[in-house]
C-alpha positions in Angstrom: 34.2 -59.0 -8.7 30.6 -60.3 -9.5 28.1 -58.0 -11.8 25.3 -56.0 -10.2 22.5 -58.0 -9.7 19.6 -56.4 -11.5 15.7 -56.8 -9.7 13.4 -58.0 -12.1 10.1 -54.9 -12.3 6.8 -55.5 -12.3 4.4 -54.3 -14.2 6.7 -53.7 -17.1 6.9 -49.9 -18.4 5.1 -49.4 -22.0 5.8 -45.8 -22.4 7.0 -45.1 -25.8 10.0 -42.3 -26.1 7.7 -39.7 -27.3 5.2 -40.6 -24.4 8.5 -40.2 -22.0 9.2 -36.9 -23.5 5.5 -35.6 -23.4 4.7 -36.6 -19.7 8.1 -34.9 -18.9 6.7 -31.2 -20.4 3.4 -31.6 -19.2 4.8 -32.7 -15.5 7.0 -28.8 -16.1 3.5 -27.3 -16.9 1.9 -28.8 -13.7 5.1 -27.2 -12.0 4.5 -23.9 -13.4 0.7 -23.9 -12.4 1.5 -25.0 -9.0 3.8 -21.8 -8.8 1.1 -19.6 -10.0 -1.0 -20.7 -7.0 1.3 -20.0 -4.5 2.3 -16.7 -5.6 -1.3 -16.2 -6.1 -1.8 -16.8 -2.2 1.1 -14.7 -1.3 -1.1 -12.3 -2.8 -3.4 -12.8 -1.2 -1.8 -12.9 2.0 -0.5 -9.1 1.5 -4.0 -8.2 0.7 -5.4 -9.5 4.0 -2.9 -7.6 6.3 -3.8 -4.7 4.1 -7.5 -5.1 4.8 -8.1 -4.9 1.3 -8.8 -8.8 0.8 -12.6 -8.9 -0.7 -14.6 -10.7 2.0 -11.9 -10.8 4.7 -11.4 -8.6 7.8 -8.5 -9.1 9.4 -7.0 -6.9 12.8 -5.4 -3.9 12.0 -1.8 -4.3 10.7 1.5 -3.1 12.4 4.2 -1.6 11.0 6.2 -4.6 12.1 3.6 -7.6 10.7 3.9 -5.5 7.4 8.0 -6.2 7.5 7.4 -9.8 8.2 4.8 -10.5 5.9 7.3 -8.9 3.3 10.3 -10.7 4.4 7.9 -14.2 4.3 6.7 -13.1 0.3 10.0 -12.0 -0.5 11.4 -15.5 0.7 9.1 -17.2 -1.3 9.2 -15.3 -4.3 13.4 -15.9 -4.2 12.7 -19.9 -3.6 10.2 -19.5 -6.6 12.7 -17.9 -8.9 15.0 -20.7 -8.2 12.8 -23.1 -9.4 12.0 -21.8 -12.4 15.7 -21.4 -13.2 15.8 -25.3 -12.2 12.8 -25.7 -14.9 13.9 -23.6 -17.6 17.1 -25.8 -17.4 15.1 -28.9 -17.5 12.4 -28.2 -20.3 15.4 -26.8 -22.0 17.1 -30.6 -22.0 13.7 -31.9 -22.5 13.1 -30.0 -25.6 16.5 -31.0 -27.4 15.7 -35.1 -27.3 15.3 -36.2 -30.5 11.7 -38.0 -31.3 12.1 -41.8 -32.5 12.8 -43.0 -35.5 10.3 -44.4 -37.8 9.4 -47.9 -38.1 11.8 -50.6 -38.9 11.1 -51.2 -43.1 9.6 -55.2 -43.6 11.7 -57.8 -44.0 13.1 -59.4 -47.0 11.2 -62.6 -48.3 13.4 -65.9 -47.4 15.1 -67.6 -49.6 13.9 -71.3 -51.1 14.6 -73.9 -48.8 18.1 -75.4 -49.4 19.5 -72.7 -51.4 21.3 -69.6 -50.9 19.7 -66.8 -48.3 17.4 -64.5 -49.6 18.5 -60.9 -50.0 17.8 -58.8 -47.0 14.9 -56.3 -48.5 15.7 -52.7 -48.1 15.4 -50.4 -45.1 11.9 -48.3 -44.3 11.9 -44.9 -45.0 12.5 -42.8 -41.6 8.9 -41.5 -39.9 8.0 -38.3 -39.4 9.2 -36.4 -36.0 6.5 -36.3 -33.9 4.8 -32.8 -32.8 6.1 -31.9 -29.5 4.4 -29.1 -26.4 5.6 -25.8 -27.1 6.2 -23.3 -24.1 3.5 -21.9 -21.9 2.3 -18.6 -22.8 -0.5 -17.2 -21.1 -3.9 -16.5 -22.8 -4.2 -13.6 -25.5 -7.0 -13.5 -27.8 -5.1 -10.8 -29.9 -2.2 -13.5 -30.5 -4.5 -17.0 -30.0 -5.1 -17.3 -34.1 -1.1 -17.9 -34.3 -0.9 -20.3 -31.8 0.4 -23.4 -33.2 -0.9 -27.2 -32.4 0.1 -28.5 -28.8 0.7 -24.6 -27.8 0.4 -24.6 -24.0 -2.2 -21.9 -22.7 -2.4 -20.1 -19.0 -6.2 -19.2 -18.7 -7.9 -18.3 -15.6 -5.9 -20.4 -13.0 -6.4 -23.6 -15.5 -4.1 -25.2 -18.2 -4.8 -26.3 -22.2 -3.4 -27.4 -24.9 -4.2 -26.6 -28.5 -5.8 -29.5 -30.7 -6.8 -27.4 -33.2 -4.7 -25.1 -34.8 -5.5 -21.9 -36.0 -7.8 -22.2 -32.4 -10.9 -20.1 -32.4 -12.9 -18.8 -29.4 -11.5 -19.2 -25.9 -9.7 -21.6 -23.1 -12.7 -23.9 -21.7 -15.3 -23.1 -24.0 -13.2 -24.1 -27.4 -13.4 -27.9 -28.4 -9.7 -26.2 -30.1 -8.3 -26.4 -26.3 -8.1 -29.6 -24.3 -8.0 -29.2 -20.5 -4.7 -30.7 -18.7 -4.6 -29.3 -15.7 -7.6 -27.9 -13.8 -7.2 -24.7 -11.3 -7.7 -26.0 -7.8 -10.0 -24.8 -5.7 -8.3 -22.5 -2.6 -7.2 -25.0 0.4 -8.8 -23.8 4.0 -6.4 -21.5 5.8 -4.0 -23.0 8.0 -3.6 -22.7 12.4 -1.4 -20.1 12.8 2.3 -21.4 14.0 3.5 -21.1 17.4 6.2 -18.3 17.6 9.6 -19.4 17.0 12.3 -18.7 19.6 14.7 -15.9 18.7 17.7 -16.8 16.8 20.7 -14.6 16.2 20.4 -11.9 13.2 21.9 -13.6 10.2 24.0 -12.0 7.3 21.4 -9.7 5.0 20.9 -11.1 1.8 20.6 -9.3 -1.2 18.1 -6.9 -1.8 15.3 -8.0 -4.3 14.2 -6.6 -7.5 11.9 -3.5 -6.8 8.2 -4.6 -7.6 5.5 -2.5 -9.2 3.6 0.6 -8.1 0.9 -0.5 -6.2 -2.0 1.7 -6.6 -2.1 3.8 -3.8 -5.1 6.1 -2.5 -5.3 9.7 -3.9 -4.9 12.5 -1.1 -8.1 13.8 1.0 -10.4 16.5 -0.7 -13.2 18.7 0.9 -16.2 17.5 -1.2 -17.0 19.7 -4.1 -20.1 18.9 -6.5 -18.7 21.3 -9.4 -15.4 19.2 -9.3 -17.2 16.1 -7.9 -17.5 14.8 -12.1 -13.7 14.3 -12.0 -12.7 12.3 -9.1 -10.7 9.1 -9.5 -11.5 5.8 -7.8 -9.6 5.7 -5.1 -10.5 9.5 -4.0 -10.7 10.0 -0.5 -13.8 12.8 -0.1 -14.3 14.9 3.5 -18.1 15.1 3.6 -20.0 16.8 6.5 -17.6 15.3 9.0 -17.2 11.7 7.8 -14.6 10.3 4.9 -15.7 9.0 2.1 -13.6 6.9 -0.6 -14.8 6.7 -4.7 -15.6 3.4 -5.7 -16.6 3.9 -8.7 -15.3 6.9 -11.3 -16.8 9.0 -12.0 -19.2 9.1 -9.1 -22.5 10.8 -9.1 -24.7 12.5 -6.5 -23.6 12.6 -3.0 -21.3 10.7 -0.7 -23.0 8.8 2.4 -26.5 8.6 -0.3 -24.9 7.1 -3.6 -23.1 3.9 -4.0 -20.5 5.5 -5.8 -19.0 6.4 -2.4 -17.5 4.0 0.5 -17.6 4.7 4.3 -14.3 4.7 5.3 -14.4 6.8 8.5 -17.8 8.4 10.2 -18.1 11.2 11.8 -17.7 10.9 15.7 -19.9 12.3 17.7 -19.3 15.7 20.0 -16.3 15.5 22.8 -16.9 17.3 26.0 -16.8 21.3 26.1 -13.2 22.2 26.7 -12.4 24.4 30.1 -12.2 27.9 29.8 -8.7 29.7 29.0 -6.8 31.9 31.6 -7.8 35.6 31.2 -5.0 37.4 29.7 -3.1 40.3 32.2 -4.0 43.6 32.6 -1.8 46.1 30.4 0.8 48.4 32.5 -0.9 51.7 33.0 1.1 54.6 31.3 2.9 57.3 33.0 1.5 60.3 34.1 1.8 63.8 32.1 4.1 66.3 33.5 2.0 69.1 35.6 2.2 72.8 33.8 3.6 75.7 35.4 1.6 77.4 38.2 1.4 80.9 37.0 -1.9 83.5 36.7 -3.9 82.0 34.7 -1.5 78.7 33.3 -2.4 75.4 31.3 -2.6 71.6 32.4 0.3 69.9 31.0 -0.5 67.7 28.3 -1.7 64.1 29.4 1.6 60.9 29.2 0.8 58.8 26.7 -0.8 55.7 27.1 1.2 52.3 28.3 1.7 49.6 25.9 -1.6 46.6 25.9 1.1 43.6 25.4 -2.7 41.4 24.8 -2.9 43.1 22.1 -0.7 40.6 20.3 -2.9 38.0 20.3 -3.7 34.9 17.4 -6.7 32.3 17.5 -7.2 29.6 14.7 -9.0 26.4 14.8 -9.4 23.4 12.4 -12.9 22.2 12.1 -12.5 20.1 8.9 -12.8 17.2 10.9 -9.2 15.6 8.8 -5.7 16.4 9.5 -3.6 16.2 6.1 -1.1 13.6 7.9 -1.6 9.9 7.0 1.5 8.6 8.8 4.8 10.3 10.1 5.1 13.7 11.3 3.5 17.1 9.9 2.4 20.5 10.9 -1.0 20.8 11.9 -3.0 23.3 9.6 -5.8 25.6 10.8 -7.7 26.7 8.6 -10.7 28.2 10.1 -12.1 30.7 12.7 -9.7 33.0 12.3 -9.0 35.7 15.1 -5.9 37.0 14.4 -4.0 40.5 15.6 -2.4 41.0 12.2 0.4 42.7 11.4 2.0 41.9 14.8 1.4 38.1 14.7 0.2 36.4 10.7 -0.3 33.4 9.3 1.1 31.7 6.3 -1.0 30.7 3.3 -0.5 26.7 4.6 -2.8 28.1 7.6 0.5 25.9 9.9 3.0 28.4 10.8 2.6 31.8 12.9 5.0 34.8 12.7 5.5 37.2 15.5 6.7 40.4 15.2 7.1 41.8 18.6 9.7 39.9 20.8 8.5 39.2 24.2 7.0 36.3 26.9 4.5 34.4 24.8 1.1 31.9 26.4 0.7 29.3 23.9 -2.1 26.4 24.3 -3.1 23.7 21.9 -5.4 21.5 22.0 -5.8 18.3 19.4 -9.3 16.3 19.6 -9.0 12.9 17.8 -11.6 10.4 16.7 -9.9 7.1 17.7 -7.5 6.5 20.5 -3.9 6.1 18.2 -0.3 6.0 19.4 0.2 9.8 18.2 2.3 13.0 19.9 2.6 16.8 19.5 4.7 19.4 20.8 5.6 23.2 19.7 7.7 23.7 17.4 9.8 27.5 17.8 11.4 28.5 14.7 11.5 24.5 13.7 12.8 23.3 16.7 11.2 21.6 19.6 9.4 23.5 23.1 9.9 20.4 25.8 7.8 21.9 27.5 4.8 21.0 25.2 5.8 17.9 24.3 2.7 15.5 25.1 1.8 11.8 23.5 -1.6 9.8 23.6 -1.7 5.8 23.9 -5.6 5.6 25.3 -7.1 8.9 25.0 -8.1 10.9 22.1 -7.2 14.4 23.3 -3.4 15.6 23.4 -3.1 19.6 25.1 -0.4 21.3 26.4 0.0 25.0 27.4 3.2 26.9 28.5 4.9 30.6 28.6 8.1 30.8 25.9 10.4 33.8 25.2 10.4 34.9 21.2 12.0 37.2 19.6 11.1 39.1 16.6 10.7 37.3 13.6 10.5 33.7 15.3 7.9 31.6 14.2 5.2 28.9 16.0 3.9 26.0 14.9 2.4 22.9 16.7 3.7 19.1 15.1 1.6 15.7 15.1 3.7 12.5 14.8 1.6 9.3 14.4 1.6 5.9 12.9 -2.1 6.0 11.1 -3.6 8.1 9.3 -5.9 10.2 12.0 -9.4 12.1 12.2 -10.7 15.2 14.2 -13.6 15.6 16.3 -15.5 18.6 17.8 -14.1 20.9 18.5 -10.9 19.6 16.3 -8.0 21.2 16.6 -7.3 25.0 18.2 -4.3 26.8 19.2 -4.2 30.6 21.1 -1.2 32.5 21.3 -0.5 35.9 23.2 1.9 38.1 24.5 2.4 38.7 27.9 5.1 41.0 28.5 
């Protein structure tokens, strides 16, 4: 068998072993910074269907995009974690091969010509071992006096490497930090891909770590200028109709006039007046008194007592906050104001949601729901928690939801109206009202 035949290449390779070894660290750091981007624009990605991308408006989000935007980060967070196992594994190898040798000690002087060999002189001492890269760590100014020389150092999207150690002052600015690797600037946005056809639902995989607690927003408050000093950014304020978010903590005078305050929904403007309710019926007259006894000079009988006024059982309550305290899911409605109620036959609970009766009997309930935007969204009576069919009604393009209907209740029942939607939701006038009475 012949021997491989080996192809002569040109330009010859003048890298030393330390060279080798140093270009092999500093391609791992290149990896890691090319990692950081693209986590960075995943990011960034979840902030633009969130509408919270600075600069960016993107179309509103649905429950569904927000599942496949996760599933696409999640992906790439996995496929990232593999490489960095693959890279800790490599710089791992990298960091184990031994530096070269020192130089070679001179040789011996030769001999006189015709006699015996010279002595061979003795061996160099071996050189140092070169400094090597240490591990990336990312920028701290209460540990940069410790780094050592050829630290690697994160800072600001952009990588350096110590020449000067102790380093003063910072990444950049520092002639103790040489630039390596420059942050790139952000690439233009890609077309959006063309749908891929439907494949068959594959095996779940496993279900990734749980990441940090966002910040979330902090639930809806009635504007309040004692308490006003201690709201949190991120505060969403009800302010003469419109809803306001804090910007900035804590915020100072008042919302829609400072800067301290964001927009984040205005107040719409007056819906049409609402038609006029059914009058209620007429009360069953009472019986008659029994006649006296004719005699001389005898007395009228005493007169019947007076027939029961079922109407009297009556409740009226209205929200006019211009906010419903649901931001997605389903919830009671609360109504809070103009109350006209017939207590103690029918009463409210101190959630201003759920109405009592105390008098069994045929009951008229109407509701009525006015929202700002047309949402998907549906309501329905609830009696003693469970559902009336009957006023069961759902929006798609409209922005009022009513429904009216007679139900039996007994004693002790209770009535309540439910909202499910997918969005938080707004009221306008005359916002939400609901009238209850007894018929028979």
């Amino acid at each position: 068998m012949s021997q491989p035949n080996i192809p002569n290449i040109t330009p010859n390779i003048t890298l030393s072993r330390d060279d080798a070894i140093n270009l092999l660290l500093s391609s791992i750091a290149m990896e890691e910074l090319g990692i950081s981007h693209i986590l960075n624009a995943e990011g960034e990605k979840i902030q633009y269907v969130l509408g919270t991308l600075p600069g960016l408006t993107g179309p509103p989000a649905t429950i569904a995009d927000l599942l496949r935007v996760n599933e696409s980060v999640q992906n790439v967070i996995n496929g990232s974690v593999k490489n960095q196992l693959f890279m800790e594994a490599k710089m791992s190898h990298a960091i184990k091969i031994p530096s070269m040798i020192g130089p070679t000690g001179a040789t011996g002087p030769t001999g006189p010509n015709g006699g015996p060999p010279g002595a061979t002189g003795a061996t160099g001492p071996t050189g140092a071992a070169g400094a090597g890269l240490n591990g990336i760590v990312t920028f701290n100014p209460a540990t940069a006096p410790t780094y050592p020389l050829y630290q690697t150092v994160f800072y600001n999207g952009s990588t350096y490497l110590v020449s000067n150690a102790p380093p003063s002052g910072t990444p950049g600015s520092s002639p103790d930090y040489t630039l390596v690797a420059a942050a790139g600037a952000a690439g233009p946005t890609g077309p959006t891909g063309t749908a891929g056809a439907a494949g068959a639902f594959g095996p779940t995989g496993p279900t990734g770590a749980t990441g940090a607690t966002g910040a979330g927003l902090t639930g809806i408050v009635t504007y309040n200028a004692a308490a006003a000093s201690g709201y949190p950014v991120g505060q969403v304020v009800l302010y003469n109709g419109s809803t306001f978010i804090v910007n900035n903590a804590p915020p100072s005078g008042l919302p829609g006039v400072s800067p301290d305050y964001t927009l984040i929904a205005a107040r719409g403007s007056a819906g049409p007046q609402g038609a006029i309710g059914p009058t209620g019926a007429t009360g069953s007259q009472g019986a008659t008194g029994a006649t006296g006894v004719a005699g001389g000079v005898g007395s009228i009988g005493p007169t019947g007592p007076t027939g029961t006024n079922t109407t009297a059982d009556f409740a009226f309550a209205q929200n006019t906050s211009g906010t419903i305290a649901i931001v997605a899911g389903s919830g009671l409605i609360n109504y809070p104001d103009n109350h006209n109620i017939a207590s103690p036959n029918i009463t409210i609970n101190g959630t201003n949601d759920t109405f009592t009766i105390q008098n069994s009997g045929n009951y008229y309930i109407s509701y009525q729901v006015n929202l700002t935007l047309s949402v998907v969204a549906s309501t329905r009576v609830l009696l003693n928690g469970n559902p009336v069919p009957s006023t069961a009604t759902s929006s798609v393009a409209t922005t009022n939801l009513h429904a009216e209907a007679i139900v039996p209740v007994t004693s002790g029942q209770t009535i309540s109206v439910q909202i499910t939607t997918a969005a938080s939701v707004g009221l306008q006038a005359p916002g939400a009202t609901v009238t209850i009475f007894r018929l028979s």
